[in-house]
ZAKOLFI-52641 format. One record per residue: x, y, z of N, C-alpha, C, O in turn; residue in three letters. Coordinates in steps of 0.05 Angstrom, whole numbers, plus 5000, padded with zeros to 4 digits. Example, Ala and Ser with C-alpha at 12.3 -4.5 7.8 and 13.67 -1.06 7.14 Angstrom:
2
526448865156524649105156526449345156528549345169ALA/525749555142527349795143525850015157526850235161SER/
END
This chain:
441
875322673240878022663251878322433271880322293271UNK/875622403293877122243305876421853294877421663305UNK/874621853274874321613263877221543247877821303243UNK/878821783240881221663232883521663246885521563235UNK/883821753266885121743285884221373308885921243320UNK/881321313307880421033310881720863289883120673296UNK/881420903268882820703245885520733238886820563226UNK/886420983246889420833250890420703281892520583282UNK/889220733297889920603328889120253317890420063325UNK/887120243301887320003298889219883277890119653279UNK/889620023260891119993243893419853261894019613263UNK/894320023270897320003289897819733311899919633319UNK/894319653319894219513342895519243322897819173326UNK/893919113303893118923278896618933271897818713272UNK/898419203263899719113252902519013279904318843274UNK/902319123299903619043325904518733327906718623328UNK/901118623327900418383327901118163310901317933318UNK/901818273280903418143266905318113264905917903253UNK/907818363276909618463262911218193295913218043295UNK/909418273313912718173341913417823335915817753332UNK/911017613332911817463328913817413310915717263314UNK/913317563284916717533263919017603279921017473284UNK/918317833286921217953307922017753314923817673299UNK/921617593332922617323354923617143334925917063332UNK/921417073317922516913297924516933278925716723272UNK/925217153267927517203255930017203269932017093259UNK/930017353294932617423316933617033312935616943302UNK/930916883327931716633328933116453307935016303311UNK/931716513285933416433263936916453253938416283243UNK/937516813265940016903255941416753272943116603263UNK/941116793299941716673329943116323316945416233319UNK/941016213303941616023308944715873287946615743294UNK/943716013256945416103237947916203236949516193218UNK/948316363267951216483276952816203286954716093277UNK/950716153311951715873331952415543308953515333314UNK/951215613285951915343261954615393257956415223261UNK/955315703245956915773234959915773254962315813247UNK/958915713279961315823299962815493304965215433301UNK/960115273313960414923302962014853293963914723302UNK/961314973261963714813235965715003239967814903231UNK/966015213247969515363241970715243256973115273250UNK/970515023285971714833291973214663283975414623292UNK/971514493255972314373241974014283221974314053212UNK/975714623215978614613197977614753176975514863181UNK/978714783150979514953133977114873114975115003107UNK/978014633109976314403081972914403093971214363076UNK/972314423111969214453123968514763118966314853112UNK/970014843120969115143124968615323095967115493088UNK/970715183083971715273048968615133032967215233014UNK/968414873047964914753031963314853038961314843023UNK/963014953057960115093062960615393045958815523036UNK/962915443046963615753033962415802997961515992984UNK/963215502990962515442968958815292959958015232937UNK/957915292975955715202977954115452981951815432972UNK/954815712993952615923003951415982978949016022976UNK/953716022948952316192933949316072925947216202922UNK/949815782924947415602907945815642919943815762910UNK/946115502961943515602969942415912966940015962963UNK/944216072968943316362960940516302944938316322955UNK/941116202911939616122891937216012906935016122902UNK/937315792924934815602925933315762942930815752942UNK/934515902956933116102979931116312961928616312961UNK/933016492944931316602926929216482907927316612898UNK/929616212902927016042897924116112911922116232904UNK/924915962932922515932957921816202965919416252970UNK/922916322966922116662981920416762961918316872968UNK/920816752937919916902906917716682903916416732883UNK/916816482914914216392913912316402948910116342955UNK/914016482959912616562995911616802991909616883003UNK/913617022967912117232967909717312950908217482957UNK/909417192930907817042911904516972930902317082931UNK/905616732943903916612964901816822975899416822975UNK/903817022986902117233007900417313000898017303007UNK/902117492973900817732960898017562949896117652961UNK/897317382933895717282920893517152938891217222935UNK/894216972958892316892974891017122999889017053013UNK/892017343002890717433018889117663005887317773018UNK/889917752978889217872960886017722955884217852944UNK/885517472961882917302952881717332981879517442983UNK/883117243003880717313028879317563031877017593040UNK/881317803022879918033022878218053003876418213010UNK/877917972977875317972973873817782978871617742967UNK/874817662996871717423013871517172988869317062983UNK/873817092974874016842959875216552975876916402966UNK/874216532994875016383013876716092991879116032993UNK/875216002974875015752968878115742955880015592957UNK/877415952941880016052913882516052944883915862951UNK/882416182950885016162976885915942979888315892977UNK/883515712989885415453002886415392975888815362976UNK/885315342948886315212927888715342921890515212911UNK/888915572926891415602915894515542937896915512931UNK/893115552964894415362980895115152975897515102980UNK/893414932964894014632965896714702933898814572932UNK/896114912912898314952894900514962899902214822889UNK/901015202920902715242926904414992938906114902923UNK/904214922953904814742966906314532948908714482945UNK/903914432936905314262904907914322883910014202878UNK/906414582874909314742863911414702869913314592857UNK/911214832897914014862920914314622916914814592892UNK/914314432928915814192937916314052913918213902916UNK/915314042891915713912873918214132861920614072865UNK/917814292852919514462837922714522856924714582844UNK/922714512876925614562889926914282895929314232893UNK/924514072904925713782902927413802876929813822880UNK/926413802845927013812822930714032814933013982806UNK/929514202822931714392830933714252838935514212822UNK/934014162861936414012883937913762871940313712873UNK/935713582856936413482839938313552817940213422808UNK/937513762811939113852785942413962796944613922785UNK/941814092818944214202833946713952842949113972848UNK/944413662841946913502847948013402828950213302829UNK/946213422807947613232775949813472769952213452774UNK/949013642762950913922754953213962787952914192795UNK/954913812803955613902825957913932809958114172806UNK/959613822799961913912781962214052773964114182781UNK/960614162746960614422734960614762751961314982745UNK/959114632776958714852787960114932801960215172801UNK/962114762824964714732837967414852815969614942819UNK/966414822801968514892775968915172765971015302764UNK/966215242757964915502752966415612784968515732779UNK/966015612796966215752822969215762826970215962837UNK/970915542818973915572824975215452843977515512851UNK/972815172855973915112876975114922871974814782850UNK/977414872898980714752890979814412895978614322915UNK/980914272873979614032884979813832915979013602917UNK/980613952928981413872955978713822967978213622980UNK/976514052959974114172971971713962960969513932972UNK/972613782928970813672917970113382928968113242923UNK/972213322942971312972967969413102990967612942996UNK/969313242999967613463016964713433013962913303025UNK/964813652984962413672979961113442969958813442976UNK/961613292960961312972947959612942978957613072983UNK/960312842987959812773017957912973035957312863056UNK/957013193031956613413041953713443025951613353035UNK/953813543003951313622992949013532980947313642966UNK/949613202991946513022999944913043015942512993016UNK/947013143037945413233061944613433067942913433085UNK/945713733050945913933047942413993037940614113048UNK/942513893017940613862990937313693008934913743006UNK/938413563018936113533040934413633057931913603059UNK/936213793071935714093084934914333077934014523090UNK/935414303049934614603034932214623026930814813023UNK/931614313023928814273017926314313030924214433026UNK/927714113053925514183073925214303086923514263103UNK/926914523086927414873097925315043077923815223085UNK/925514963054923215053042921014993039919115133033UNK/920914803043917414623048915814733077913414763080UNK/917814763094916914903118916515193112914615303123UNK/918115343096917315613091915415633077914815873074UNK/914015483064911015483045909215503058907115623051UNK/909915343091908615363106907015583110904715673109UNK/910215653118909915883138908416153124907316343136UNK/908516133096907816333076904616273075903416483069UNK/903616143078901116023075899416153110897516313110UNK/900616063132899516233155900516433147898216523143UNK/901916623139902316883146900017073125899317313127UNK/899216873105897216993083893716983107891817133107UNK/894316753121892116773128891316943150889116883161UNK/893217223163893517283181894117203204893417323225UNK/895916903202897816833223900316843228901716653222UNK/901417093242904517013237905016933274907316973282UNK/903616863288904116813315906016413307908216303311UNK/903416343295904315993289907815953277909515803287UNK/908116153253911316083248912916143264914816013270UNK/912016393275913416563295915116393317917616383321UNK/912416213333913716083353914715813331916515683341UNK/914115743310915515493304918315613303919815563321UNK/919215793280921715833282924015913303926215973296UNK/922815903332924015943350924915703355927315653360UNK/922115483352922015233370923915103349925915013360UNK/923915053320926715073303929415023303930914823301UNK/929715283304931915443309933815353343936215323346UNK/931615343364933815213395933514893383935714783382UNK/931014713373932014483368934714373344935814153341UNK/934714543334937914573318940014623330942114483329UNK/939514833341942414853368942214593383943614413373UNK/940914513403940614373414942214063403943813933416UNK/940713983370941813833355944313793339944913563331UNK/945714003334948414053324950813983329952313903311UNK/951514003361953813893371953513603381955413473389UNK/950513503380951613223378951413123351952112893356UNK/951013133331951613033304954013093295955212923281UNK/955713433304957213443293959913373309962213373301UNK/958913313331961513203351961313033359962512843349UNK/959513003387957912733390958112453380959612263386UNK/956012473363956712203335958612273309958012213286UNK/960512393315962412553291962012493269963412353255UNK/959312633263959112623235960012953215959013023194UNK/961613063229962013263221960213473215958513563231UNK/960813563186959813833167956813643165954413713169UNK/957713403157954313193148952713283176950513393179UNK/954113243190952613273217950613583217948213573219UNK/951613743216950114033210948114033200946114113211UNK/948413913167945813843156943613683165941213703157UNK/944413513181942313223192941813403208939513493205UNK/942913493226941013673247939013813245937013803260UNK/939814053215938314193203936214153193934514333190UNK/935913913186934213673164931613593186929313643181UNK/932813463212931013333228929813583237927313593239UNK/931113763242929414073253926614083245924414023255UNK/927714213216925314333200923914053197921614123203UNK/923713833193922813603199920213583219917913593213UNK/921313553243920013623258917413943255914913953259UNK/919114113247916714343235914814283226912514363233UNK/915414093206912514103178910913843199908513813193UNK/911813673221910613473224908613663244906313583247UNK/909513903258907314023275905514273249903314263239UNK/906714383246905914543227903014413198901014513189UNK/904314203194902214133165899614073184897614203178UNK/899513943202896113853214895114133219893414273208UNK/896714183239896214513242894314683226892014753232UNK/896114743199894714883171892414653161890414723150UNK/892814473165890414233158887314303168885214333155UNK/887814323203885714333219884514583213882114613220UNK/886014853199885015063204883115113171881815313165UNK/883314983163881814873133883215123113881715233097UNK/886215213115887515333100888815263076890215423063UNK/888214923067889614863036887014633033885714483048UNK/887314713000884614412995886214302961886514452942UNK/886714062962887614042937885813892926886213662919UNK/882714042922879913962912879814252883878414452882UNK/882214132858881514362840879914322820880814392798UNK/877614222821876014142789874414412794872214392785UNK/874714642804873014842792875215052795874515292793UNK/877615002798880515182793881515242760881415062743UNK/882215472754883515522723886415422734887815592744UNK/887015212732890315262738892015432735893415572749UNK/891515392701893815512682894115802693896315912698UNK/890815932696890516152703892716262735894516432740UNK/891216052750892516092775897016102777898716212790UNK/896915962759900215932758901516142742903816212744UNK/899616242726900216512706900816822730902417012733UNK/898116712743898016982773900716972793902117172800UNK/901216672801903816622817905916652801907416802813UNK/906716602783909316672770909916952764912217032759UNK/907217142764907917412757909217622769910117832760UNK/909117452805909517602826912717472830914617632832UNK/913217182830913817032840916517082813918317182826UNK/917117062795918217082780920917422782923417412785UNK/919417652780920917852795921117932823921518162831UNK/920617692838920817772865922917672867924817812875UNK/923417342856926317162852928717312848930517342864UNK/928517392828930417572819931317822834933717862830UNK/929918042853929718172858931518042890932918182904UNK/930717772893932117662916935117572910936817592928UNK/935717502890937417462876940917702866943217662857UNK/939017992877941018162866943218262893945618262890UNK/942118322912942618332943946618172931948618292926UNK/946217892932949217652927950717812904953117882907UNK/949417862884951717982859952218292870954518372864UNK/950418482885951718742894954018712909956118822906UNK/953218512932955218492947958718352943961018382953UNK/957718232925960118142908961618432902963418512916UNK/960918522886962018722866962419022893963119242884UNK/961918982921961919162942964719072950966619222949UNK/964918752959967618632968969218742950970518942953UNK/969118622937971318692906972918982907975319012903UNK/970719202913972019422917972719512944973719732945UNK/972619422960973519452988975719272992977519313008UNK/975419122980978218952972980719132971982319162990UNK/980619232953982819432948984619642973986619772968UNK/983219613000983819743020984519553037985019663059UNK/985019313038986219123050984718903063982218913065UNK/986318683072984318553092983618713115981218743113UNK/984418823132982619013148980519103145978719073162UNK/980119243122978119323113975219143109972919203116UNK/976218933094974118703086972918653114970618713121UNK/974618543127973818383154972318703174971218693196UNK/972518883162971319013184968619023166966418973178UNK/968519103138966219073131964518813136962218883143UNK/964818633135964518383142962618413172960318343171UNK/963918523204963618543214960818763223959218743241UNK/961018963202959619283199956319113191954319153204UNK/956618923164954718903162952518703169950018693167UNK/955318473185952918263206951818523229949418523235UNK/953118673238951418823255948618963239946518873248UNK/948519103223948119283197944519123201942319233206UNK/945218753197943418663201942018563223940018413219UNK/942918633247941418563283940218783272938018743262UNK/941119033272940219373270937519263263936019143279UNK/937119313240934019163221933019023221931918943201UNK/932618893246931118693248928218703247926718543236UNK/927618923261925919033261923919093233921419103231UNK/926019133215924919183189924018943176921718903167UNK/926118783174925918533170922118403178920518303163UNK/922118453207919918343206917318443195915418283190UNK/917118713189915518863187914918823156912918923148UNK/917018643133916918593109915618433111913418473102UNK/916018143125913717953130912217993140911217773142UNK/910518193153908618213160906018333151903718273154UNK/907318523138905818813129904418683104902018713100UNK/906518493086903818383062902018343069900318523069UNK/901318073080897617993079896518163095894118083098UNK/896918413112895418573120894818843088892618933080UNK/897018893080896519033051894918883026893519013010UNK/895218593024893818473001890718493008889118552990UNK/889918413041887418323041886318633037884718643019UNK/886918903052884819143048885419153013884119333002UNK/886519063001887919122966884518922960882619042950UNK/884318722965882418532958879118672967876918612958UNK/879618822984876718942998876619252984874619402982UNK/879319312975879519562963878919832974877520022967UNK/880919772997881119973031883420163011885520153025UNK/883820272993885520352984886920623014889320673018UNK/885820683022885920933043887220813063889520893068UNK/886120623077887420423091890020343090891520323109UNK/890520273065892520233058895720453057898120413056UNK/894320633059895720963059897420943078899820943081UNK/894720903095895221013132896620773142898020813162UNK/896620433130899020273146901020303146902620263164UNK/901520423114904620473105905420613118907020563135UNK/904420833113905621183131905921163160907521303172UNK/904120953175904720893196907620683200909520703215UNK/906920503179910720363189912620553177914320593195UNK/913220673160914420763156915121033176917521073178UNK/914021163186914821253214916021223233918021343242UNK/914020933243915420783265918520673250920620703262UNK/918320543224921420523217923320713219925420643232UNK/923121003207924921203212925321363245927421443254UNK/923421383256924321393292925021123302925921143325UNK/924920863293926620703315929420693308931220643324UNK/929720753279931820623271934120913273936520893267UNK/932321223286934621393278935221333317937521383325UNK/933421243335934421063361936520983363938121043381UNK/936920823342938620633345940920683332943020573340UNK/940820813314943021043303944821283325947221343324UNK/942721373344943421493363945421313383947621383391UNK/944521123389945520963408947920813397949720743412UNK/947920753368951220573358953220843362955720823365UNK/951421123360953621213346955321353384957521443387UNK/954021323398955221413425956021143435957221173456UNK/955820853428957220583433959320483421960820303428UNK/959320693392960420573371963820563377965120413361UNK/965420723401968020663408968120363427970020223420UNK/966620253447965520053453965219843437966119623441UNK/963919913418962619613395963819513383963919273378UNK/965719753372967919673347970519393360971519203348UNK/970819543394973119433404971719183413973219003421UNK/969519143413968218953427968618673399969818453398UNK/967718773388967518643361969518603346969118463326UNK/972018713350974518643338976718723359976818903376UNK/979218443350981518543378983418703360985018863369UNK/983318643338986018713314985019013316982719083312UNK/987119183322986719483323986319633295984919833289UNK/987419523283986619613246984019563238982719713223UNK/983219373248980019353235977919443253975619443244UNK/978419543287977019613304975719963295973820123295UNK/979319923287979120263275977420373256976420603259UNK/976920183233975520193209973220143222971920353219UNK/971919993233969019923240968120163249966220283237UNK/969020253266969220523286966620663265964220693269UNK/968720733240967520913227965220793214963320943213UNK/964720583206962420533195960620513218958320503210UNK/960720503243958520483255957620783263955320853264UNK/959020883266958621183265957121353246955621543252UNK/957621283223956621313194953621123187951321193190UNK/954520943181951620843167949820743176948220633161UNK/949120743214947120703219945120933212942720863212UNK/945521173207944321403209942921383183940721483183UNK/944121233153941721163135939820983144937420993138UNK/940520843156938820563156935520533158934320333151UNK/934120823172931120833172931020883136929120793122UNK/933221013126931621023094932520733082931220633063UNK/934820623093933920363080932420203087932119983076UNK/930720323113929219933118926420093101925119943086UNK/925220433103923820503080923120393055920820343048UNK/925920343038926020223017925619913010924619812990UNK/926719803031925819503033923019463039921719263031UNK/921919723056918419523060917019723039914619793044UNK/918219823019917419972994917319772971915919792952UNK/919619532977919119352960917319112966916218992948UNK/917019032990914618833009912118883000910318742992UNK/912519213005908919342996908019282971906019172964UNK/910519412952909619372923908619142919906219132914UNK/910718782921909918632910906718542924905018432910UNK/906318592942903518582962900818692939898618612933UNK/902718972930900019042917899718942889898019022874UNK/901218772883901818602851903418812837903618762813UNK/904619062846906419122833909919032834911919152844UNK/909618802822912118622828914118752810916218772822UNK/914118862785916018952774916519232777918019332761UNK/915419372794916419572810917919542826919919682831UNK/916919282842918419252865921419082859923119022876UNK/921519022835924618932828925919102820928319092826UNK/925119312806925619572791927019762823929319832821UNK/925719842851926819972869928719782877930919892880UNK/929019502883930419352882933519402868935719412877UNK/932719422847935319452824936219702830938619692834UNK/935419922833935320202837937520212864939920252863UNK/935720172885938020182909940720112909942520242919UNK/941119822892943619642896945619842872947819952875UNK/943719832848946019882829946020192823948020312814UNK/944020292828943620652815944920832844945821062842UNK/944620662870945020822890947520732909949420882915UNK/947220522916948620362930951720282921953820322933UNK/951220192900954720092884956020382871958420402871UNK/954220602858955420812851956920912874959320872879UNK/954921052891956021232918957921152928959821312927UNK/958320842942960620722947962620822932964420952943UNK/962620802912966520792885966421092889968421162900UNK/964721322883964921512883965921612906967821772907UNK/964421512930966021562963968921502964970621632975UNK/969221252950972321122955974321402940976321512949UNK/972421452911974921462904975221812910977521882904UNK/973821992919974222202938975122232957977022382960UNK/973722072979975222043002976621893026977021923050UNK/977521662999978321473010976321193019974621083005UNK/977521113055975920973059972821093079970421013082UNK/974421293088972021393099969721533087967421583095UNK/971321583062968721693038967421413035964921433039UNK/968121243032966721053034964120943049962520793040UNK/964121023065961520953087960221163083957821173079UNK/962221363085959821673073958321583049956021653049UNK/959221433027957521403004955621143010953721102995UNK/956120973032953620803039951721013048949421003038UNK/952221183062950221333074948121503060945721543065UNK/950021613037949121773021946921522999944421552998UNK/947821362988947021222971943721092990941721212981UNK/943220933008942220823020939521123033937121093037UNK/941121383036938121533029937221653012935021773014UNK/939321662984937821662958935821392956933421452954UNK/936221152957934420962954932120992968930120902957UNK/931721162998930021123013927621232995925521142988UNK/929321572991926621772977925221642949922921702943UNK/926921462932926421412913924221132911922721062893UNK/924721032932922620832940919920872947918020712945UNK/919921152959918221282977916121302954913921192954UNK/917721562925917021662913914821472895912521512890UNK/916821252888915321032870912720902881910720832868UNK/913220892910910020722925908520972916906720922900UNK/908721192923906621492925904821442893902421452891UNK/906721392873906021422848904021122847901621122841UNK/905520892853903220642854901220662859899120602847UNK/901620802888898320852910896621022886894720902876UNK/897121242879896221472866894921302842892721382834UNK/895721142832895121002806892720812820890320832811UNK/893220672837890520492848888620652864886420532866UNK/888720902878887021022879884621232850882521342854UNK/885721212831883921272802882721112802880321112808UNK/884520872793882220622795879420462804877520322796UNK/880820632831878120462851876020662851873920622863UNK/
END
């Protein structure tokens, strides 16, 4: 009893240690992403309408790079734990290659195809001298936003997330910092956003790559590597993780759409409900980046038990902080709403969603590090499968069924409802994974 009561205190200490630096780093990120977004609404209609029209794609490129960071983790730390040191860096120096070659390639393609896609999308040609002008620079930034996140995927496999942690802080203020004079300053506008963005992460990879250099974490020495093999392993993960990142934009689509129907009030408060929805989770958030390469490497040493006791431990700590914080919106929530909106119609509506759906939210951040875990343990098409499950079996039903019972406030009742059907069902699916890799071993 008390040797496991020792191995989970360490458990806990290890995963502490991973999990705060993301914390900082993510907050920093959104932080900075709000203060871009606040910049260009300065700017007028036609700046604001191009970037509006630009989110979906980056959406796409984002789900690129993430669906090979998660790839990254799961696989390379999956090799240190079984003590394959060598196989690790090589598939570092891959990664790396892949990435940058394959989204360069991508961006490319996004600029030959910029017509079709502006088109496809519906945008009015007012918006197309804009983007003309806009998404060279755009396309620049996306890149090396992801070349830095390969990075960052590469320390976090090797059990560093302190290094991105503080880069993405250091980031994220030199972006702020950089913004309003590009975009005012030297009035280069909306271009300006991107050049800022660009020199940022710029700056990243120029501290960051020696960094990963010195710590002998990538070797692109492959004459005793299977490639084919190795690219067969990354795409397996990397392939339904994409997609799985991918579904989040089309739920939400088809969420607007029906909340539509209740007015602009409505929208704009949802709008409002769920930038908060995401401060709430941040917490969770980090705990997705973190928790892999601590789950791949005992997966590689074949701590299967270990593995039990990290989950069940975040997942704890996820459902008591987050019913915290549920407690606390929902006694702020006359405060927050008014704070957060002056228009009394949509203060009103918020009201209720903050009242309402923080109280799922420990079963949804459950379900999200139900899908972190999975792809960790190479069960990637599980983890697209709970993925799909939450958005479309739980999430988009409950909603229409809430609306169309009880209106709009059935509505948040059916986020609530929906979001802890996903939790248990996520729960249920890891239990059955675990159970399957414990026969095994």
């Amino acid at each position: 009893m008390s040797s496991q009561v020792s191995s989970s205190a360490s458990l806990g200490k290890q995963l502490f240690s991973m999990t705060w630096p993301m914390l900082f780093g993510i907050l920093s990120l959104m932080s900075f992403q709000l203060v871009d977004s606040a910049f260009i609404g300065q700017l007028g209609v036609l700046p604001l309408a191009a970037q509006g029209f630009t989110l979906p794609i980056q959406m796409v490129v984002i789900g690129l790079q993430v669906g090979l960071g998660i790839a990254t983790t799961a696989i390379i730390a999956r090799a240190l734990g079984a003590g394959n040191i060598r196989y690790s860096r090589q598939l570092g120096g891959l990664v790396l290659m892949i990435g940058g070659v394959g989204i360069a390639l991508f961006c490319v393609l996004i600029w030959l195809l910029r017509e079709p896609i502006l088109l496809l999308l519906s945008a009015p040609e007012a918006v197309f001298p804009v983007v003309e002008s806009y998404w060279p620079h755009w396309l620049l930034s996306a890149w090396v936003g992801a070349f830095i996140y390969f990075y960052y995927s590469l320390c976090r496999a090797n059990g560093n997330t302190l290094l991105p942690g503080i880069m993405m802080v250091l980031t994220s203020v030199l972006n702020l910092l950089l913004d309003p004079i590009f975009i005012f300053t030297l009035g280069l506008g909306l271009n300006g956003a991107a050049m800022a963005t660009t020199v940022a992460f710029s700056v990243g990879v120029l501290v960051v790559a020696p960094l990963v250099k010195r710590r002998d974490w990538v070797t692109f020495d492959w004459k005793d590597l299977n490639v084919k093999e190795s690219l067969l392993s990354i795409g397996h993960i990397m392939g339904p993780a994409m997609i799985s990142q991918l579904l989040p934009p089309v739920s939400s689509m088809l969420a607007t759409k029906l909340i539509a129907g209740f007015g602009t009030a409505a929208v704009a408060a949802w709008a409002l409900g769920s930038r908060f929805e995401f401060f709430s989770i941040v917490v969770v958030l980090a705990l997705t980046m973190s928790m892999p390469p601590m789950v791949g490497r005992l997966l590689g040493a074949k701590e299967i038990k270990d593995i039990r006791q990290l989950v069940s431990l975040a997942c704890r700590f996820i459902l008591v902080f987050q019913f915290l914080v549920a407690i606390g919106t929902l006694l702020a929530s006359g405060f927050l709403s008014h704070l957060m909106a002056s228009d009394k119609a949509v203060s009103d509506i918020l009201n209720w969603h903050l009242m309402l759906v923080p109280i799922s939210l420990g079963a949804l951040g459950v379900c999200m590090l139900m899908v972190s875990v999975s792809n960790a343990l190479g069960r990637s098409y599980s983890a697209l499968t709970i993925s799909a499950l939450r958005l479309f079996a739980f999430f988009i039903p409950c909603l229409w069924i809430g609306a169309e019972l009880a209106g709009l406030k059935g509505l948040f009742i059916g986020v609530l409802v929906g979001n802890l059907l996903a939790g248990i069902c996520a729960w249920w699916m890891y239990q059955h994974i675990i159970e399957k890799l414990e026969k095994n071993d």
